[in-house]
C-alpha positions in Angstrom: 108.2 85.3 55.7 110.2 86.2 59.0 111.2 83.2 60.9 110.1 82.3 64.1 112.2 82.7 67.2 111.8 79.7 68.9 113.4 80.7 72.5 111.8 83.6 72.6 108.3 82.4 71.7 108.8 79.5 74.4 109.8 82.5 76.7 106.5 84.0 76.0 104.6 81.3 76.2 105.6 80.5 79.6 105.8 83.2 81.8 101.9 84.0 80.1 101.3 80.5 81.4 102.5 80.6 85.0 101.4 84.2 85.5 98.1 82.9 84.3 97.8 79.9 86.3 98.9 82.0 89.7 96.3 84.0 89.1 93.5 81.6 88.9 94.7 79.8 92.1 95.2 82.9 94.3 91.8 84.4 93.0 89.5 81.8 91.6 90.4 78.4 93.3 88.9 78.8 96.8 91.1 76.0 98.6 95.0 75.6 100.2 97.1 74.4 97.5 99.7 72.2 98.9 102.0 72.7 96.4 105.4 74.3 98.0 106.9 76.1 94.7 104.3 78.8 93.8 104.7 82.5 92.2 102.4 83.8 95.0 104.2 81.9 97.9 107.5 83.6 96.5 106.5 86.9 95.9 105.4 87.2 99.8 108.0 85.5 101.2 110.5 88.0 99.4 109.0 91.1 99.7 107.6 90.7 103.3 110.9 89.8 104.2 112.4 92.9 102.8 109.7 94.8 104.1 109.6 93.3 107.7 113.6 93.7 108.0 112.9 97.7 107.1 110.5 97.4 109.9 112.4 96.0 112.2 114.9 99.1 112.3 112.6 101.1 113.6 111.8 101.1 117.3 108.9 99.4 119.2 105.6 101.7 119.0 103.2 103.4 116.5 106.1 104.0 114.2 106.7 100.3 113.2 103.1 99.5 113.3 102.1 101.8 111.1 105.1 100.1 108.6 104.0 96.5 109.0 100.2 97.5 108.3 100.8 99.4 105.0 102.2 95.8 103.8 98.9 94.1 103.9 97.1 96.5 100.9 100.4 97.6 99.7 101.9 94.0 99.0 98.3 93.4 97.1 98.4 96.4 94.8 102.6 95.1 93.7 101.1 91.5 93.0 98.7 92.8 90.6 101.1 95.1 89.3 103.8 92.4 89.1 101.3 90.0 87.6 100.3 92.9 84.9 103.8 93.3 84.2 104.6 89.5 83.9 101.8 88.8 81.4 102.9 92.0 79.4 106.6 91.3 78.8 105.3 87.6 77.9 103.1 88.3 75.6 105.6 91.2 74.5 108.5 88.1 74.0 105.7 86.3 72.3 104.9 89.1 69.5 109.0 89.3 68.8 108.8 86.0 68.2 106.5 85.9 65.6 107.5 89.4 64.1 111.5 89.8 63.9 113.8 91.4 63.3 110.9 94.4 64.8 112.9 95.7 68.0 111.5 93.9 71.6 110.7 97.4 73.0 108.4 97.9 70.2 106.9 95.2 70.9 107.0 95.4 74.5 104.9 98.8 73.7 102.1 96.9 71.5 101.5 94.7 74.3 101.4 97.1 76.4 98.2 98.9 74.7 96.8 95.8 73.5 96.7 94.6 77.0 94.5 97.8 78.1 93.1 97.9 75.0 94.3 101.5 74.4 93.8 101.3 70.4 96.6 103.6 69.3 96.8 102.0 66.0 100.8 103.7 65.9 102.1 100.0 66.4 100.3 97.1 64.7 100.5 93.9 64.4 101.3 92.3 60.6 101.4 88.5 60.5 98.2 86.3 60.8 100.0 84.7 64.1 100.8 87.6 65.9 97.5 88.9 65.3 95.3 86.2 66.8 97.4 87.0 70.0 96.9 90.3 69.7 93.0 89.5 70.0 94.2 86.9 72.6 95.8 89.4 75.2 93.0 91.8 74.9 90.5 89.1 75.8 93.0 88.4 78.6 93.5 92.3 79.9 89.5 92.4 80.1 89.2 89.1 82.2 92.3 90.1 84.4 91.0 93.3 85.1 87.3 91.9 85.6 89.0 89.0 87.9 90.3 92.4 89.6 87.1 94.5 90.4 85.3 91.4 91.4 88.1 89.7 93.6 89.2 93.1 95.5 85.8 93.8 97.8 85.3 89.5 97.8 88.9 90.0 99.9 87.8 93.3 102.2 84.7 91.6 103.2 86.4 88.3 104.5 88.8 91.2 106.5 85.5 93.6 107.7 83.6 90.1 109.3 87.5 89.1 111.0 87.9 92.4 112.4 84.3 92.5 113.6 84.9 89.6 115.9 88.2 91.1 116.7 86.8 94.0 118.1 84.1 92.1 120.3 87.0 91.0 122.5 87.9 94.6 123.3 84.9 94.9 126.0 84.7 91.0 126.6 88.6 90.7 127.1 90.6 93.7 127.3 93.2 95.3 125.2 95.0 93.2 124.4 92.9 90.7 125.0 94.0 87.7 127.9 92.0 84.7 129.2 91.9 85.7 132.4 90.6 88.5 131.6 87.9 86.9 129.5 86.9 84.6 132.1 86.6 87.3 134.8 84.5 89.7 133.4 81.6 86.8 131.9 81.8 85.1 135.8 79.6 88.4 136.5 75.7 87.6 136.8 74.3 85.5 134.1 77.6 86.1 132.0 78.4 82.6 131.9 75.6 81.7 129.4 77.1 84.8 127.2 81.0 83.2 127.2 79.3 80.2 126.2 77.6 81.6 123.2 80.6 83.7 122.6 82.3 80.7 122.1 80.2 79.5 119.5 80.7 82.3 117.7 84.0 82.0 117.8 83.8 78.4 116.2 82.1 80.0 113.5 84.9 82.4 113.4 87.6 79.8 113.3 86.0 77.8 110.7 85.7 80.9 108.2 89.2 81.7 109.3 90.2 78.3 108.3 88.2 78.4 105.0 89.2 82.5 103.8 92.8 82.2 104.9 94.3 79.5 103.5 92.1 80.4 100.0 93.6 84.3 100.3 96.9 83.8 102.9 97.4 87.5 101.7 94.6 88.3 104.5 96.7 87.3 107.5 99.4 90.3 106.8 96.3 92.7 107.0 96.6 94.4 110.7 93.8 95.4 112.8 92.8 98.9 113.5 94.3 99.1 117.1 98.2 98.3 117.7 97.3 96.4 120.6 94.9 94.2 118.9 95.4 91.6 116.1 93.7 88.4 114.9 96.3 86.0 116.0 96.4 87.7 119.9 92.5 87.5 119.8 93.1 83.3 119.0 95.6 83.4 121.0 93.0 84.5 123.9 90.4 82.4 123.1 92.3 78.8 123.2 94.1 80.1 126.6 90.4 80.6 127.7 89.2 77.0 126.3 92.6 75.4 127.6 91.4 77.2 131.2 88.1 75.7 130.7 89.0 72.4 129.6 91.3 71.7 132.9 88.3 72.2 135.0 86.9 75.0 136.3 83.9 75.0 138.7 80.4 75.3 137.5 81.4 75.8 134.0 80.8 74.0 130.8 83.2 72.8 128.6 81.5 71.3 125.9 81.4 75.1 124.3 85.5 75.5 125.0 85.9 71.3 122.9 84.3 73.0 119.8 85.8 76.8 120.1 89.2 74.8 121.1 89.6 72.2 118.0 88.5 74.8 115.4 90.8 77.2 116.4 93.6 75.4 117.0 92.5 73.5 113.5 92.7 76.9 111.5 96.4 77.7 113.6 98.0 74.5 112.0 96.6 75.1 108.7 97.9 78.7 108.7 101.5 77.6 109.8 101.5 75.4 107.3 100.6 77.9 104.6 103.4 80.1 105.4 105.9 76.9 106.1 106.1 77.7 110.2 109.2 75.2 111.3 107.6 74.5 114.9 109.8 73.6 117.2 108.5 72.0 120.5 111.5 73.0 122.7 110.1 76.4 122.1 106.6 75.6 123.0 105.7 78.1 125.8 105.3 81.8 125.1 106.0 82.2 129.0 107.8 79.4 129.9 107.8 81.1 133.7 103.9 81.5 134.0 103.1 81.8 137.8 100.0 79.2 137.9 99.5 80.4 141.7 99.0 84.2 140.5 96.6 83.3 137.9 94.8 81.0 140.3 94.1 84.5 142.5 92.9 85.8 139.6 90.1 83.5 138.6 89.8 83.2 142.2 88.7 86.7 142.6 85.7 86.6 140.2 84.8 82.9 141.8 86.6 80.7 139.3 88.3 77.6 141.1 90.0 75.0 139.3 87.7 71.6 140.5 91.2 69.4 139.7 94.4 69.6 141.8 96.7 68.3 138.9 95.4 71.5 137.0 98.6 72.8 136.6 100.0 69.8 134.4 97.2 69.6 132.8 97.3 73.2 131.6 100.8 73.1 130.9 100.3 69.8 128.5 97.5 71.9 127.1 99.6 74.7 125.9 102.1 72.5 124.6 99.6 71.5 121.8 99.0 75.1 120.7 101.3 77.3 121.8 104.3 76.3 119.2 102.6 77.5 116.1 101.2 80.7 117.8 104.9 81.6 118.6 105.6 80.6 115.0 103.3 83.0 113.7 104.3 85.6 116.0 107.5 85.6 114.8 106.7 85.1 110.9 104.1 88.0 111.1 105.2 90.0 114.0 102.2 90.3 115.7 103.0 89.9 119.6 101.3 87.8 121.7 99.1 88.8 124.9 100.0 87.6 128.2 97.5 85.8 130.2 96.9 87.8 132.9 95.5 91.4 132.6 97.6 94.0 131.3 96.5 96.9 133.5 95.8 98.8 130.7 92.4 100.5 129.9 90.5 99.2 127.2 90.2 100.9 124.1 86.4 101.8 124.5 87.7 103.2 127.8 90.9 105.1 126.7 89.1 108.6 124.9 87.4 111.5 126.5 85.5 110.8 129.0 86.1 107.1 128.8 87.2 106.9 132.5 83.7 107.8 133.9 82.1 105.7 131.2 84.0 102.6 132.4 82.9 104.2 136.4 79.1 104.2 135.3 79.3 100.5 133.6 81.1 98.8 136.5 78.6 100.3 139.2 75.3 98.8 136.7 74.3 95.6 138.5 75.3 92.7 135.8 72.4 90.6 136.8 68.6 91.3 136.4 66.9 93.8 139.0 
C-alpha cells in the first residue's frame, strides 16, 4: 500500500475548500459579507488594478472606454476560469496524495477529465480512497457548472433592470445627466407630479441597488451602453437633485427627494465599503468652486427659486454628506462624475439622424394639457 502524502493531501484539501466556499458566497449567499480577506475581493482588486493601469495609458475617449467596459464580462469569465482551475489542481494534489509515487501531471490530467466528466478511461484511479474523490469531483464539476448556467442570466438581469433606469435619465436629465437639468425640464406643465414619481422609482432603484450590489459587487465594473452615461453619474444626479430639493425650493415637495435621498446615499456607503473606499472629508466636493449664483439663474429660468436665503450653506453641508464616497467611487471605478449644470451637449436620443428636428418638434409640443 502506497503511503499517504500528508502535505500534499492537506494542499488539496484546502484550496478545494476555499475555492469552494468562494464560490457559494459570491453565487449562492445573497448578502455583503463583511469579512475583509476573501478570494473574490482579491482576485478584483488585482486584476482591475492591472487592468485599469493598462487603461489608463491610453487617452481620454472611446478608446479607453471601450478598455474599462470589456473588464466587467471579461473579469467574470477569468473568475470562473480561475475557480475551475483552482478546484482542479486541488483535487489534482489530492489524487497524488493518495496515489504516489504516480507523477502530479498525471494526476493533474485525471482531474482534469474527471472534473468534466470526459470518461477517457486512459488514466484511472486504483485505490478505494482516491476513487471516492474521483466520484466526489465529478458530483462537484456538475454542480459548479449548474451553479454556472443558473447564476450567469440571474447576474445580466440585475444589470438589464439598472441600465433601464439608467437610460430614463437620458430624456429626463440630459447626457450626462445633471440636477439642474433634471429639475428644469419636469418644472414644465404638470411635470412636477412626474419628478415626484420618478423619484419613487428611483427609491426602488436604490434599494435593489443596495440589495444586487453588495450580493454580486462584480456588477458595479459593468459600464453602460453610452460613454457619457454610467450608474454612479445617474446617482450622482439624483442626490444633487434631492439635496436641491431638500434646501427649499418653491412649490415643490420634498417628502419624495427624503426617501429617493436616504436610499441612495444608503446604497453609496454600502458600495464604498464593499470595495474598501478610504473617504476622506477634506476631499468632499467634486467642484469645490461651484458658482451657487449661476446655478440659481438656472433654476431661475424654468421658475425654481430657492424659498431659504441660507440656501447656499445648506446645500454645501448637503454635499458634504454624499459627495466623499461618490468621488471615492469615481476614482476606484473610473467613471467620471457629471457636473451640475447642463453640459451643452445634445442628448443621446437627440444626437442621430434627424435627431435635431426631433428635439425641434418636441420642444414646440405644449407640455401641459390642451
Amino acid at each position: 500500500m502506497n503511503s499517504i502524502s500528508l502535505p500534499a493531501a492537506a494542499i488539496g484539501l484546502i484550496c478545494i475548500a476555499v475555492v469552494l466556499f468562494d464560490v457559494f458566497e459570491v453565487m449562492l449567499l445573497p448578502r455583503r459579507i463583511r469579512r475583509r480577506l476573501r478570494l473574490v475581493r482579491l482576485f478584483f482588486r488585482s486584476t482591475w488594478g492591472v487592468w485599469s493601469s493598462v487603461a489608463l495609458r491610453f487617452s481620454k475617449g472611446n478608446g479607453r472606454e471601450t478598455i474599462l467596459s470589456f473588464y466587467g464580462p471579461f473579469s467574470m469569465m477569468l473568475l470562473i476560469g480561475f475557480w475551475v482551475a483552482a478546484l482542479i489542481g486541488g483535487y489534482g494534489f489530492l489524487q497524488w496524495a493518495l496515489e504516489r509515487p504516480t507523477p502530479l501531471a498525471r494526476q493533474l490530467y485525471l482531474s482534469g477529465t474527471t472534473f468534466f466528466t470526459l470518461g477517457y478511461g486512459d488514466v484511472i484511479p486504483h485505490t478505494p480512497a482516491s476513487k471516492i474523490v474521483a466520484i466526489c469531483e465529478a458530483a462537484t464539476g456538475f454542480g459548479f457548472i449548474a451553479v454556472v448556467i443558473g447564476y450567469l442570466p440571474v447576474l445580466y438581469q440585475l444589470f438589464s433592470r439598472r441600465e433601464s433606469h439608467v437610460i430614463q435619465l437620458d430624456a429626463r436629465a440630459g447626457s450626462p445627466p445633471s440636477a439642474v437639468t433634471l429639475l428644469t425640464r419636469h418644472a414644465e406643465g404638470h411635470g412636477t407630479d412626474s419628478l415626484y414619481r420618478l423619484l419613487g422609482s428611483w427609491e426602488a432603484w436604490a434599494s435593489e441597488m443596495v440589495e444586487s450590489h453588495l450580493s454580486y459587487p462584480m456588477l458595479s465594473y459593468y459600464r453602460s451602453q453610452h460613454d457619457n452615461q454610467s450608474w454612479l453619474a445617474a446617482m450622482c444626479a439624483i442626490l444633487d437633485s434631492c439635496a436641491l430639493m431638500l434646501v427649499g425650493l418653491r412649490n415643490i415637495e420634498t417628502f419624495p427627494a427624503r426617501m429617493a435621498f436616504a436610499t441612495s446615499r444608503l446604497a453609496l456607503v454600502e458600495l464604498s465599503r464593499v470595495f474598501d473606499i478610504q473617504v476622506r472629508p477634506d476631499a468632499s466636493a467634486r467642484q469645490p468652486n461651484l458658482d451657487f449664483r449661476s446655478l440659481s439663474e438656472e433654476l431661475g429660468k424654468a421658475g425654481l427659486f430657492f424659498s431659504d436665503d441660507d440656501a447656499e450653506r445648506k446645500l454645501t453641508s448637503f454635499r458634504a454628506t454624499y459627495e466623499p464616497f461618490l468621488v471615492g467611487l469615481s476614482a476606484y471605478l473610473l467613471l467620471p462624475l457629471p457636473g451640475w449644470l447642463p453640459s451643452g451637449a445634445l442628448d443621446n436620443w437627440q444626437n442621430s439622424p434627424r435627431g435635431r428636428r426631433a428635439k425641434q418638434l418636441v420642444e414646440e409640443a405644449s407640455p401641459g394639457p390642451r
